[in-house]
N, C-alpha and C positions, 0 to 999 in steps of 0.2 A: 669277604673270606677271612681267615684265619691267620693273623701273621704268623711269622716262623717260631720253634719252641726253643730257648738257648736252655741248657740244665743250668740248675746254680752250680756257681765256683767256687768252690773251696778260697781264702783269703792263702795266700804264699808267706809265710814268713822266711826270712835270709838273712845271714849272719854275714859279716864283713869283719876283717882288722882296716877299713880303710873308714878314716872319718870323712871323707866325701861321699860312699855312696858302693855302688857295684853295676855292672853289668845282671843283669835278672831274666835267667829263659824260663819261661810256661808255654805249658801246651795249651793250643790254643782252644777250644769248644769246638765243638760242632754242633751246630742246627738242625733240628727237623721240621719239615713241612707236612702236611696233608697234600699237597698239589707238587710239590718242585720235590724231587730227590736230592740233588745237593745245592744246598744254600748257605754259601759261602761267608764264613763272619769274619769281621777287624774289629782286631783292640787298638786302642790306646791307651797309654803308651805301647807300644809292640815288643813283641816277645824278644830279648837279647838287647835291650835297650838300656841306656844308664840310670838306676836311681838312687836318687840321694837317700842320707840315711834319713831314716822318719815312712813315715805311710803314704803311699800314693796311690789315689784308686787309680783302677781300670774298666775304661767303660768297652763292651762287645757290643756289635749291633752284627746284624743280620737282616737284610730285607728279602723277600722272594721275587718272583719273576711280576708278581703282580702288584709291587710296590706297598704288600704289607712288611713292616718293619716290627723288627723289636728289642729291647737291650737289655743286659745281665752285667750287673759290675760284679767289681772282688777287689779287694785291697790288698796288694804288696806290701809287704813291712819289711824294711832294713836295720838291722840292728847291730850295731857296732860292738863286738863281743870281745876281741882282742886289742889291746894299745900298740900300736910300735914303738913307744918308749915305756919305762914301770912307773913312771910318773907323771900321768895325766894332769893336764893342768887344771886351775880348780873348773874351768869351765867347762870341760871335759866331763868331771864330777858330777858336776851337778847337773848336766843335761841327761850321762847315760847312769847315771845310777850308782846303788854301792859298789856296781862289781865294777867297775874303774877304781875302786880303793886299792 
Protein backbone atom coordinates (compact mmCIF):
# COMPACT_ATOMS: atom_id res chain seq x y z
CA UNK A 1 0.00 0.00 0.00
CA UNK A 2 0.73 3.71 -0.11
CA UNK A 3 2.52 5.30 2.84
CA UNK A 4 0.84 8.40 4.17
CA UNK A 5 1.35 12.07 2.03
CA UNK A 6 3.06 14.88 4.49
CA UNK A 7 2.85 18.47 2.15
CA UNK A 8 6.12 20.17 1.96
CA UNK A 9 6.93 22.72 4.62
CA UNK A 10 7.69 25.89 4.19
CA UNK A 11 11.43 26.47 6.02
CA UNK A 12 10.41 29.01 9.34
CA UNK A 13 12.75 31.69 9.54
CA UNK A 14 12.86 33.62 13.35
CA UNK A 15 14.56 36.50 14.66
CA UNK A 16 15.91 36.61 18.19
CA UNK A 17 17.97 39.62 20.30
CA UNK A 18 19.16 36.58 22.30
CA UNK A 19 22.58 35.11 21.12
CA UNK A 20 21.82 31.78 22.40
CA UNK A 21 18.83 30.94 20.43
CA UNK A 22 14.80 31.08 21.18
CA UNK A 23 11.91 29.13 21.97
CA UNK A 24 10.33 28.32 18.13
CA UNK A 25 6.43 27.33 17.65
CA UNK A 26 5.14 25.76 14.14
CA UNK A 27 2.24 24.30 13.20
CA UNK A 28 2.60 21.04 12.87
CA UNK A 29 1.47 19.17 9.23
CA UNK A 30 -0.94 17.05 8.73
CA UNK A 31 -0.98 13.80 6.77
CA UNK A 32 -3.15 12.04 4.45
CA UNK A 33 -3.76 8.45 3.69
CA UNK A 34 -5.79 6.72 1.09
CA UNK A 35 -6.79 3.96 3.90
CA UNK A 36 -6.32 5.73 7.60
CA UNK A 37 -8.29 9.23 8.01
CA UNK A 38 -6.05 10.62 10.53
CA UNK A 39 -2.47 9.80 10.68
CA UNK A 40 -0.90 11.33 13.21
CA UNK A 41 2.80 13.08 12.43
CA UNK A 42 5.99 14.04 14.96
CA UNK A 43 8.64 16.49 14.46
CA UNK A 44 11.76 16.87 15.76
CA UNK A 45 12.72 18.92 17.21
CA UNK A 46 8.97 19.72 18.59
CA UNK A 47 7.01 22.72 18.08
CA UNK A 48 7.83 25.24 21.17
CA UNK A 49 11.23 23.85 21.69
CA UNK A 50 14.56 25.84 22.13
CA UNK A 51 16.78 26.64 19.07
CA UNK A 52 19.91 27.87 18.85
CA UNK A 53 20.92 30.63 16.66
CA UNK A 54 21.92 29.05 13.20
CA UNK A 55 19.65 26.43 11.13
CA UNK A 56 18.19 23.26 12.45
CA UNK A 57 16.36 20.98 10.39
CA UNK A 58 13.13 19.15 11.26
CA UNK A 59 12.50 15.94 10.33
CA UNK A 60 8.18 14.92 10.38
CA UNK A 61 7.42 11.34 9.94
CA UNK A 62 3.94 9.98 9.82
CA UNK A 63 3.37 6.11 9.52
CA UNK A 64 -0.31 4.77 9.01
CA UNK A 65 -2.23 1.99 10.68
CA UNK A 66 -0.41 -0.37 8.23
CA UNK A 67 2.98 0.53 9.10
CA UNK A 68 3.69 2.47 5.81
CA UNK A 69 5.88 5.39 6.85
CA UNK A 70 7.04 8.63 5.42
CA UNK A 71 8.99 11.93 6.27
CA UNK A 72 9.06 15.62 5.13
CA UNK A 73 11.72 17.96 6.65
CA UNK A 74 11.94 21.98 6.73
CA UNK A 75 14.63 23.92 8.37
CA UNK A 76 14.22 26.49 11.14
CA UNK A 77 16.44 29.47 11.00
CA UNK A 78 17.35 31.68 13.93
CA UNK A 79 18.80 34.72 13.37
CA UNK A 80 19.93 37.02 15.73
CA UNK A 81 18.73 40.55 14.62
CA UNK A 82 19.02 42.87 17.60
CA UNK A 83 22.32 43.17 20.18
CA UNK A 84 21.64 43.76 23.91
CA UNK A 85 24.58 45.85 24.02
CA UNK A 86 25.52 48.69 20.68
CA UNK A 87 28.81 47.06 20.71
CA UNK A 88 28.94 43.65 19.68
CA UNK A 89 32.06 42.11 20.19
CA UNK A 90 34.19 41.53 17.11
CA UNK A 91 33.03 37.84 17.31
CA UNK A 92 29.73 38.77 17.29
CA UNK A 93 30.63 40.64 13.88
CA UNK A 94 31.73 38.55 12.24
CA UNK A 95 29.46 35.43 12.74
CA UNK A 96 26.07 37.62 12.20
CA UNK A 97 27.14 39.99 9.66
CA UNK A 98 27.24 43.85 8.96
CA UNK A 99 24.14 44.46 10.68
CA UNK A 100 25.87 43.93 14.21
CA UNK A 101 28.08 47.00 12.88
Amino acid sequence: TTPPEIPVIPDKPVETSSSDGTTVEYKGPRATDTVDDDVPVSCAPASKAFFKVGTTPVRCTATDDAGNKSERSFNVTVRQTSYPNSNPDPSQREQLGPRAE
